[in-house]
py3Dmol code that shows the C-alpha trace and the ligand (Angstrom):
import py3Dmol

protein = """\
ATOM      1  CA  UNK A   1     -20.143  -0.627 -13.042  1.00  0.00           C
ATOM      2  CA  UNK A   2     -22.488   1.766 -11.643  1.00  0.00           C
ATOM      3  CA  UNK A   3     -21.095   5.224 -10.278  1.00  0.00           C
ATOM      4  CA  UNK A   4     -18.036   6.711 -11.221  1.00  0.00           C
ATOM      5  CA  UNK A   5     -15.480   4.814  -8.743  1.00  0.00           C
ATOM      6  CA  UNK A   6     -13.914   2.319 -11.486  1.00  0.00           C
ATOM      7  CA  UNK A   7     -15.082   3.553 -15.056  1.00  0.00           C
ATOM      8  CA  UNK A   8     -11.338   3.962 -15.242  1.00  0.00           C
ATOM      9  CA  UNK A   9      -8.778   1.585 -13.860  1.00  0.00           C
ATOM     10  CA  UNK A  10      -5.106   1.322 -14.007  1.00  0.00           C
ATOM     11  CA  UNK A  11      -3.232  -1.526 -13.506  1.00  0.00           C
ATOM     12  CA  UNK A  12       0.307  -1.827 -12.308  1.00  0.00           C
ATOM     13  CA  UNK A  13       2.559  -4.209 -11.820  1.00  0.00           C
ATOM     14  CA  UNK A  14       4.601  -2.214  -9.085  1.00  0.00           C
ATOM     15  CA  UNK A  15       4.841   1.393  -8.052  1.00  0.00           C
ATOM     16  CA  UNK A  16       6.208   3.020  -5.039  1.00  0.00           C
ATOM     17  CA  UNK A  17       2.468   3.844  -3.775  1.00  0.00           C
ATOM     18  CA  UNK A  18      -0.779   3.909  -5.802  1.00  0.00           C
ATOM     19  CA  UNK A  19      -1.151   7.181  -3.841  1.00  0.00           C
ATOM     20  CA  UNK A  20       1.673   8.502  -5.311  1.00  0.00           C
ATOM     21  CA  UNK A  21       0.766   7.743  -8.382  1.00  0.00           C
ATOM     22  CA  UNK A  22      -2.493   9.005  -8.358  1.00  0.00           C
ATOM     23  CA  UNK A  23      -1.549  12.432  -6.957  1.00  0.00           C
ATOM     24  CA  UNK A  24       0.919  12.528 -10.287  1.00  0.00           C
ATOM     25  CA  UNK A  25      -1.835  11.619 -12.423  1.00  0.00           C
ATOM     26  CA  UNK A  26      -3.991  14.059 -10.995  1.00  0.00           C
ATOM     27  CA  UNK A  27      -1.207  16.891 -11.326  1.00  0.00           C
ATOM     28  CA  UNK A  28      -0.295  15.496 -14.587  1.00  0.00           C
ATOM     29  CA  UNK A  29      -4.344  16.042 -15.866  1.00  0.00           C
ATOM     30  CA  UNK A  30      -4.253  12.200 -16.982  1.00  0.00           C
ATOM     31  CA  UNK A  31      -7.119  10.707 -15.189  1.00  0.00           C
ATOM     32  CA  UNK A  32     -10.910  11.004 -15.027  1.00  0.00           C
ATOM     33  CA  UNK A  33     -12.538  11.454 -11.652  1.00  0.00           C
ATOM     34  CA  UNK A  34     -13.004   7.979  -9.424  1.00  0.00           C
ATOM     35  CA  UNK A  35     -10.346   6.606 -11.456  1.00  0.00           C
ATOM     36  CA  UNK A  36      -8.975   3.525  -9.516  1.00  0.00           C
ATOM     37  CA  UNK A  37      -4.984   3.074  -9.178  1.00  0.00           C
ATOM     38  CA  UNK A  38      -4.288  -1.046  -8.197  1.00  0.00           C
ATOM     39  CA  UNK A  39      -0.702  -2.505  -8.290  1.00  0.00           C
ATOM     40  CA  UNK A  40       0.050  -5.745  -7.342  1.00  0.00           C
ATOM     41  CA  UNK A  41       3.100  -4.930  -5.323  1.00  0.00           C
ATOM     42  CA  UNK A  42       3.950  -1.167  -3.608  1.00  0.00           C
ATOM     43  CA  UNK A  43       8.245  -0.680  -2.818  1.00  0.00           C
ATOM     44  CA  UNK A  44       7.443   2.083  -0.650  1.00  0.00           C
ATOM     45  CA  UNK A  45       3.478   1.786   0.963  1.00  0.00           C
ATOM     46  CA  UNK A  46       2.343   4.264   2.870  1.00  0.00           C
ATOM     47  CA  UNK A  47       0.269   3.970   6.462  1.00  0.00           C
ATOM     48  CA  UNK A  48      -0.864   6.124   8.497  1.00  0.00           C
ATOM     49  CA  UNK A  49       1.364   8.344  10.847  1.00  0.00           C
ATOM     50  CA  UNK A  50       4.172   7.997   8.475  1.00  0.00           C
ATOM     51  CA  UNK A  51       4.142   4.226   8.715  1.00  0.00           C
ATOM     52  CA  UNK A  52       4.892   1.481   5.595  1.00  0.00           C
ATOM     53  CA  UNK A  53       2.285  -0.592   4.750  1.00  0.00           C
ATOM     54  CA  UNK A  54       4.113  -4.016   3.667  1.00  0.00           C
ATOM     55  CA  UNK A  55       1.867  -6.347   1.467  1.00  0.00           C
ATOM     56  CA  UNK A  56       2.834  -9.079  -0.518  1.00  0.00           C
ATOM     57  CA  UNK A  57       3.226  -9.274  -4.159  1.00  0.00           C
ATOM     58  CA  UNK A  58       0.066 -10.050  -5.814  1.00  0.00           C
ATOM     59  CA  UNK A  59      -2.046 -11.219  -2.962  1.00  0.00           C
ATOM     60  CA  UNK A  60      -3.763  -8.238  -1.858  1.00  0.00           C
ATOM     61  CA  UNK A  61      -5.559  -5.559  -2.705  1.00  0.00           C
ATOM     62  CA  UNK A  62      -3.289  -1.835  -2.671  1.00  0.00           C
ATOM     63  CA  UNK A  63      -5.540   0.665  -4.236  1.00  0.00           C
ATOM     64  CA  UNK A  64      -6.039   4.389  -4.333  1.00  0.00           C
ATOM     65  CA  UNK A  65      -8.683   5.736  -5.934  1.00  0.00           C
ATOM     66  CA  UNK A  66      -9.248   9.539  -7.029  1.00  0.00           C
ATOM     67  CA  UNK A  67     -12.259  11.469  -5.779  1.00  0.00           C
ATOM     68  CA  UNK A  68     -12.972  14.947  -7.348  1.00  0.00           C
ATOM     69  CA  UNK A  69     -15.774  15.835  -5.133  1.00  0.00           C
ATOM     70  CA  UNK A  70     -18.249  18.372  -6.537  1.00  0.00           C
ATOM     71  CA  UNK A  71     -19.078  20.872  -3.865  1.00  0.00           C
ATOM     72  CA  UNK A  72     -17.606  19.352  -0.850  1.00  0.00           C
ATOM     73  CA  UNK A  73     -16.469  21.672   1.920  1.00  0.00           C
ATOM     74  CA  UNK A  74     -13.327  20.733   4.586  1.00  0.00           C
ATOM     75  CA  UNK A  75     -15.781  20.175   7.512  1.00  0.00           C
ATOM     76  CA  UNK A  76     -17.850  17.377   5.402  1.00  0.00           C
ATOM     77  CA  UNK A  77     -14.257  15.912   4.519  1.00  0.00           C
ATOM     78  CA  UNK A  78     -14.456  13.713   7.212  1.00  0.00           C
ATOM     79  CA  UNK A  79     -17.064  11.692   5.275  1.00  0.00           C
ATOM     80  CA  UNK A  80     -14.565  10.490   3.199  1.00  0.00           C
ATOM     81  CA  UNK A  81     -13.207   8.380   5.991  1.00  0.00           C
ATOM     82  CA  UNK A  82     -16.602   7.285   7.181  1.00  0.00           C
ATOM     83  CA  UNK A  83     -17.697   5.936   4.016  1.00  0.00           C
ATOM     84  CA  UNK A  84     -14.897   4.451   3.110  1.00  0.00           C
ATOM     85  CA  UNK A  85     -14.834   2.720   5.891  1.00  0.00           C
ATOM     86  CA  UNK A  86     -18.260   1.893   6.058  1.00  0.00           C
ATOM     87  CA  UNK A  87     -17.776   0.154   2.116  1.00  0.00           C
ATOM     88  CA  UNK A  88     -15.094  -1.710   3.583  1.00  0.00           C
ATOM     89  CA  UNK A  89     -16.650  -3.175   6.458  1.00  0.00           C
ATOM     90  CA  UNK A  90     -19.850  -4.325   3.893  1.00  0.00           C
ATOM     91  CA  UNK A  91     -17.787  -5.854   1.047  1.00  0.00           C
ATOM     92  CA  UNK A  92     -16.197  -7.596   4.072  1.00  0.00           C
ATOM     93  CA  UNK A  93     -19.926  -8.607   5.400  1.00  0.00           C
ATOM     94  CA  UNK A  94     -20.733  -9.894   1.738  1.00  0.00           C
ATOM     95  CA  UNK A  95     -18.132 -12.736   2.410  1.00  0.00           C
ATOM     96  CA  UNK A  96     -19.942 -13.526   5.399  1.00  0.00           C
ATOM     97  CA  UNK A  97     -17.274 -11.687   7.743  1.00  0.00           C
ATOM     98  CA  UNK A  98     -18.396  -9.433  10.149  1.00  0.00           C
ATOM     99  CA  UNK A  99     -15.619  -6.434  10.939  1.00  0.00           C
ATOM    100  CA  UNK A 100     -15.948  -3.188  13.037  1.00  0.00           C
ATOM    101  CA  UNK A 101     -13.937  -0.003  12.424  1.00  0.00           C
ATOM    102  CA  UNK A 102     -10.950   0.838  14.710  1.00  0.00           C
ATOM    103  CA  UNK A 103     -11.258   4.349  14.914  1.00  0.00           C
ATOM    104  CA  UNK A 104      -9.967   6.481  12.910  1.00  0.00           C
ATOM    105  CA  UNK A 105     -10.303   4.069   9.701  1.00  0.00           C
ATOM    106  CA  UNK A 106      -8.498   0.148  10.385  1.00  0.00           C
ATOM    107  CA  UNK A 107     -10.846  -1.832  10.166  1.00  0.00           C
ATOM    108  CA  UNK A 108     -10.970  -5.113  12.047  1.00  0.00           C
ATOM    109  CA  UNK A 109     -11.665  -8.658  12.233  1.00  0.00           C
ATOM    110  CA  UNK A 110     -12.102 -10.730  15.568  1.00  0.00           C
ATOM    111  CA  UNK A 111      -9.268  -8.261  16.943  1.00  0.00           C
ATOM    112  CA  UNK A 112      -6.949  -8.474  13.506  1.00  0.00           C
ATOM    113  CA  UNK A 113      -6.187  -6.253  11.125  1.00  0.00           C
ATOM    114  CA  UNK A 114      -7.637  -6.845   7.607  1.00  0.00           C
ATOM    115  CA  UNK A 115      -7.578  -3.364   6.363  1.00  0.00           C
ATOM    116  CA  UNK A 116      -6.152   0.057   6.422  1.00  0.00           C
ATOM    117  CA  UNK A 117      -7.477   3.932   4.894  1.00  0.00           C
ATOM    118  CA  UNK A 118      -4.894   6.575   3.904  1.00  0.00           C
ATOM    119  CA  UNK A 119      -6.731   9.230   2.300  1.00  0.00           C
ATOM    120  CA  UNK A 120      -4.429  12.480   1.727  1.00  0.00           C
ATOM    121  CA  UNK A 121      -7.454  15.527   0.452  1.00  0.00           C
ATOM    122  CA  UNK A 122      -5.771  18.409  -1.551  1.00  0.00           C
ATOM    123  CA  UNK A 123      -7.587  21.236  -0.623  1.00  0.00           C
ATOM    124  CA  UNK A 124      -8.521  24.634  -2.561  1.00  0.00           C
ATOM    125  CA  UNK A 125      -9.183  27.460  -0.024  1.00  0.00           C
ATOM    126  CA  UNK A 126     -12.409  26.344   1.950  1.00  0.00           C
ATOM    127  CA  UNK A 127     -12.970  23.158  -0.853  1.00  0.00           C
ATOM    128  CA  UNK A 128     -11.830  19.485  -1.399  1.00  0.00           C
ATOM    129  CA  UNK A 129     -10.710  19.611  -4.841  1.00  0.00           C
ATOM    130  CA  UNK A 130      -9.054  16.118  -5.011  1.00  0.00           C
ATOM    131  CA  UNK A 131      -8.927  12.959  -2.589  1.00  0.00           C
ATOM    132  CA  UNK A 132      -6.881   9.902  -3.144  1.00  0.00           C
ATOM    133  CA  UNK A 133      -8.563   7.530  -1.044  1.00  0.00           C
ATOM    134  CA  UNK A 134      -5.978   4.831  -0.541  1.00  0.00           C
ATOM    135  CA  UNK A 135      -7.073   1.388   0.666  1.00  0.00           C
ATOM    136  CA  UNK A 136      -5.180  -1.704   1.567  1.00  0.00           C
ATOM    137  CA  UNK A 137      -7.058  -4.725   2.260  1.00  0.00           C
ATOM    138  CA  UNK A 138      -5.444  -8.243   2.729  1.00  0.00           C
ATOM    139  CA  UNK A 139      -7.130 -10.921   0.874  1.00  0.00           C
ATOM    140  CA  UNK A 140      -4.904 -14.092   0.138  1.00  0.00           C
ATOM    141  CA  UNK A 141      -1.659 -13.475   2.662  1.00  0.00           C
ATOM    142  CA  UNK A 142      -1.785 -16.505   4.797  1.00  0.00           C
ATOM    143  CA  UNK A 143       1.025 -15.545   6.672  1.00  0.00           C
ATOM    144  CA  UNK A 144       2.122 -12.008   8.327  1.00  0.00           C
ATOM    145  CA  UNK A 145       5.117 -10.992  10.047  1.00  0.00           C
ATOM    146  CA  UNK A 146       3.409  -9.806  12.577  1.00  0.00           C
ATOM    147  CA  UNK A 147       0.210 -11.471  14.819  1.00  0.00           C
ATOM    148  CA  UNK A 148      -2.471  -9.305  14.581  1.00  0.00           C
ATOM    149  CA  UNK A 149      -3.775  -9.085  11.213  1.00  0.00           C
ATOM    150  CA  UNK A 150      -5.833 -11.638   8.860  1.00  0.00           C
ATOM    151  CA  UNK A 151      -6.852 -11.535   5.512  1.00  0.00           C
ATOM    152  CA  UNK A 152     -10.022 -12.948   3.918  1.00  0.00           C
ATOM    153  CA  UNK A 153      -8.428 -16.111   2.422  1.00  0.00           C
ATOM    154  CA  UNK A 154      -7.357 -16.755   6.584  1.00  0.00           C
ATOM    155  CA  UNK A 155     -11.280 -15.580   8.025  1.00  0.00           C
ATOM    156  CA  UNK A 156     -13.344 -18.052   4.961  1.00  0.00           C
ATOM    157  CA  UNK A 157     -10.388 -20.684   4.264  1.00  0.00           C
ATOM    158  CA  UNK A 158     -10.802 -19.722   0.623  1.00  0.00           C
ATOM    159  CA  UNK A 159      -8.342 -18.226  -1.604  1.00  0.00           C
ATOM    160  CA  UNK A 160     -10.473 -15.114  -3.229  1.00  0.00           C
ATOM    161  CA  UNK A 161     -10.503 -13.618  -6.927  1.00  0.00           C
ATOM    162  CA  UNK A 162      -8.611 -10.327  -6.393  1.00  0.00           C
ATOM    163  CA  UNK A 163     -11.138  -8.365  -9.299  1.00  0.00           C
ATOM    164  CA  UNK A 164     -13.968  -9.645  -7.815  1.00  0.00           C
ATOM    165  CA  UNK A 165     -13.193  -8.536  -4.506  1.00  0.00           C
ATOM    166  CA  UNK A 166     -12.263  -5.268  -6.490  1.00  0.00           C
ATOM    167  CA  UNK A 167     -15.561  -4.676  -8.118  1.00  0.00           C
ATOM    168  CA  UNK A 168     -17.619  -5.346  -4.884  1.00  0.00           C
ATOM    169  CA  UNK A 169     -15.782  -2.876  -2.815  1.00  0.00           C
ATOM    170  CA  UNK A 170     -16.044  -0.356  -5.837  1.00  0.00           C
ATOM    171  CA  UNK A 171     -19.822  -0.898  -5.756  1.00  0.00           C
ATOM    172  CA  UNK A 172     -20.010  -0.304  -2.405  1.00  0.00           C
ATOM    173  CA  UNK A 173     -17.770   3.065  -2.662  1.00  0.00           C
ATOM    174  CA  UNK A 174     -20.240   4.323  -5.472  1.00  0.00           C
ATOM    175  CA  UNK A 175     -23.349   3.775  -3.117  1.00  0.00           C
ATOM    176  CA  UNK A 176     -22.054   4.371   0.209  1.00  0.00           C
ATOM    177  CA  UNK A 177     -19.610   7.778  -0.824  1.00  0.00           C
ATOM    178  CA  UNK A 178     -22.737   9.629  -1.983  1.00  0.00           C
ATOM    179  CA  UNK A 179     -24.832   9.156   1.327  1.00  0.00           C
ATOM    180  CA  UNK A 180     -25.135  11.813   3.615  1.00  0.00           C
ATOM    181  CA  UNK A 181     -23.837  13.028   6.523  1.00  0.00           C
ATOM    182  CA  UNK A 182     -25.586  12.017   9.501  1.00  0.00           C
ATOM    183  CA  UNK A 183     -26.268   8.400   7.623  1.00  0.00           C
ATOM    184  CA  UNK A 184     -22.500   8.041   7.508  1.00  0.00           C
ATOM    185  CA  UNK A 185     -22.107   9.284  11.159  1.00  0.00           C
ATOM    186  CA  UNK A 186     -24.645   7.158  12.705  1.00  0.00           C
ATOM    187  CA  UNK A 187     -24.142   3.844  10.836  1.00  0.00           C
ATOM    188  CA  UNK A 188     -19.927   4.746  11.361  1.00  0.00           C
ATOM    189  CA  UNK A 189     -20.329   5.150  15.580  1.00  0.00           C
ATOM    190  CA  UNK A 190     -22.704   1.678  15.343  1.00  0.00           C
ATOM    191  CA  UNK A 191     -19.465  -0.358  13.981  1.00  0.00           C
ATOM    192  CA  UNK A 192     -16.516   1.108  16.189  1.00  0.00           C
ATOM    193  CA  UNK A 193     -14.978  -1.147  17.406  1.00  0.00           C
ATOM    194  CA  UNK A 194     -14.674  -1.740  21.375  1.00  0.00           C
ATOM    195  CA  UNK A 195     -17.630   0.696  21.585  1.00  0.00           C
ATOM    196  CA  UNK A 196     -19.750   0.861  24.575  1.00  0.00           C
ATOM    197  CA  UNK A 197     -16.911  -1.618  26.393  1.00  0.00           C
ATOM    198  CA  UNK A 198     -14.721  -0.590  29.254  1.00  0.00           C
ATOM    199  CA  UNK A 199     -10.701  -0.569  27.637  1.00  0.00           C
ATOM    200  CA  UNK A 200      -8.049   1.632  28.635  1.00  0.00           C
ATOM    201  CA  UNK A 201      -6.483   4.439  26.480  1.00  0.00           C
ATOM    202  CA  UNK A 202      -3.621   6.262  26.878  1.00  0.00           C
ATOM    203  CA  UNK A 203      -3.052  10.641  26.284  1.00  0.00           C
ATOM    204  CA  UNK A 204      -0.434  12.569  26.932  1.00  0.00           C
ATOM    205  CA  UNK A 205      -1.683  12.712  30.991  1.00  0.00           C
ATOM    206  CA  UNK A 206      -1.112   8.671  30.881  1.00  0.00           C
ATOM    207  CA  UNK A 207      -3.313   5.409  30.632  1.00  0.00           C
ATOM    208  CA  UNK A 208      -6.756   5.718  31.707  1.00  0.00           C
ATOM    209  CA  UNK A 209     -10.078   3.643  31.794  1.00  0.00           C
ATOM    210  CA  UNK A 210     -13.097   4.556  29.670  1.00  0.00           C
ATOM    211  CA  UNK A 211     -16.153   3.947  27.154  1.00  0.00           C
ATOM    212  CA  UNK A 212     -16.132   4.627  23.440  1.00  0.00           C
ATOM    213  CA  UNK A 213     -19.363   6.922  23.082  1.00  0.00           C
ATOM    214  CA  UNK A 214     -19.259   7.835  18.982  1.00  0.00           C
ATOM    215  CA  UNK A 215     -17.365  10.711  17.124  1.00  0.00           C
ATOM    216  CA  UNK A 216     -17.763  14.388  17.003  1.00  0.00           C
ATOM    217  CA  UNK A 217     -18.972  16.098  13.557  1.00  0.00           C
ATOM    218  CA  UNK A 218     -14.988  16.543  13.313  1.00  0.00           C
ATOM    219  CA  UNK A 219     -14.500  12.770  13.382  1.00  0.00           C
ATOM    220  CA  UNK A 220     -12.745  12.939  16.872  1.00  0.00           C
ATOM    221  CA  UNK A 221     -13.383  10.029  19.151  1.00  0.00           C
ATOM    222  CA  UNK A 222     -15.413  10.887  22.263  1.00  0.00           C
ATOM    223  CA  UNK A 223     -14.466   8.773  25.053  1.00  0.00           C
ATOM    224  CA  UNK A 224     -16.240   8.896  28.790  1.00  0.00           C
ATOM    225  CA  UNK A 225     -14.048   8.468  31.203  1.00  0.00           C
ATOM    226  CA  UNK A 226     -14.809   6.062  34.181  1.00  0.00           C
TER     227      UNK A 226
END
"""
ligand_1 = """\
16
BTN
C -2.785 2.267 7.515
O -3.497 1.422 8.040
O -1.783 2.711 8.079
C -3.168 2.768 6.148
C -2.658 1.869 5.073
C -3.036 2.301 3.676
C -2.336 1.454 2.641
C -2.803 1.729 1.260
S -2.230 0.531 0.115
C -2.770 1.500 -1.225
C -2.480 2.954 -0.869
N -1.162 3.341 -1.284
C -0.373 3.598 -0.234
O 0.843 3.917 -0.307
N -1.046 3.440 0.912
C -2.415 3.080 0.662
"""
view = py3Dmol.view(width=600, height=400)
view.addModel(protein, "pdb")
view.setStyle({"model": 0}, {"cartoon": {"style": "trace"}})
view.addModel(ligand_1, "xyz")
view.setStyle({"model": 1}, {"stick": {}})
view.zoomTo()
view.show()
C-alpha cells in the first residue's frame, strides 16, 4: 500500500460505530495516523444529521479511517469531504459504475444510494488535529428496506471481494486526500449530482425551482434560482 491510509488496519467483528472506535483509539494514543477501523457489522451506525446507518452483517463496507493532518487549517477542512468523496466516486468508476456526489457527501448511482461520508474533525484552536473519516459503502446487500439505494453486487450483478474493494478505495484516499484545493473543488462541482438541471429545493421560505451552480470555498451549495 502506498500512502499512509491502511499501513494499519483493524478488524472487527462488531462495534457500535468504527467512528466511535476510532475517536477512542485516538484518545486512547493506540493508533498510527491513516489507520483504517472496518467491522463487519455496526449495532449503533451513525449518518448524518443524527441518523443510523443500518448495513448488513458482513456485506458491506463500514469503515472509518483516522486522518492526522499535518498543517491543515478549519477553512481547508472542507477538503476532507471533497476528496473523500471524489475517491469514492473513482473506486466506484473502476468497477465500471459511473456515480455523482449528492451534495454534501452521498454519493449516488442512477438516483440510488450506494454510499454515505460522516467525517466528525476534532479541532485544536484554528487546526484539524484529528479526522475520522467514516465511510459506508454497500457492496453485496441485494436487498434494502428501503427503495432508493443499490450496492455494487446490484449495479455489476457480481458479488465483490470486500478487501479488494477495501484496498482500491484506500488507494484512491492516499492519492486523491493529498491534492489540492482548487483540484478538489473543481473536479467535486463537475460530479454533483443534478447539476446544471432544473429540480426544486426546499428552505425554510418553502419549495422553490432552481440550478445547481457548484460550492462556495466553505463547501455550501450555490443554487440559482429560476
Ligand atoms: C450518511 O450517509 O448519513 C453517512 C453514513 C456514514 C456511515 C459510516 S459506516 C462507518 C462509519 N461509522 C459510523 O458509525 N458511520 C460511518
Amino acid at each position: 500500500m502506498k500512502g499512509i491510509f491502511g499501513v494499519q488496519i483493524f478488524n472487527l467483528d462488531e462495534v457500535d460505530s468504527t467512528n466511535n472506535f476510532a475517536a477512542k483509539l485516538i484518545s486512547d494514543q493506540l493508533c498510527q495516523n491513516g489507520a483504517v477501523i472496518m467491522s463487519d457489522y455496526q449495532t449503533l451506525g451513525k449518518g448524518q444529521r443524527g441518523n443510523h446507518w443500518i448495513s448488513n452483517k458482513r456485506e458491506n463496507i463500514m469503515m472509518s479511517v483516522v486522518y492526522q493532518p499535518d498543517n491543515m487549517s478549519v477553512s481547508e477542512q472542507i477538503t476532507l469531504t471533497w476528496g473523500t468523496s471524489l475517491a469514492i466516486v473513482e473506486l466506484l468508476a473502476e468497477f465500471g459504475i459511473s456515480a455523482q456526489v449528492k451534495w454534501p457527501n452521498d454519493i449516488y448511482v442512477n438516483r440510488k444510494k450506494i454510499s454515505g461520508v460522516l467525517i466528525e474533525n476534532q479541532l485544536m484552536g484554528q487546526r484539524v488535529s484529528f479526522s475520522i473519516i467514516g465511510i459506508g459503502l454497500n457492496v453485496n446487500q441485494l436487498e434494502f428496506s428501503f427503495t432508493n439505494a443499490t450496492s455494487i453486487a446490484l449495479e455489476k450483478n457480481k458479488i465483490q471481494i470486500i478487501e479488494e474493494v477495501r484496498n482500491t478505495l484506500l488507494a484512491k484516499m492516499n492519492d486523491l486526500l493529498f491534492k489540492d484545493f482548487i483540484f478538489l473543488k473543481q473536479k467535486y462541482e463537475s460530479l454533483l449530482f443534478l447539476k446544471d438541471l432544473e429540480s426544486e429545493f426546499e428552505d425554510e421560505q418553502g419549495v422553490f425551482k432552481g440550478k445547481i451552480k457548484g460550492v462556495t470555498d466553505e463547501g455550501l451549495l450555490i443554487i440559482w434560482k429560476e
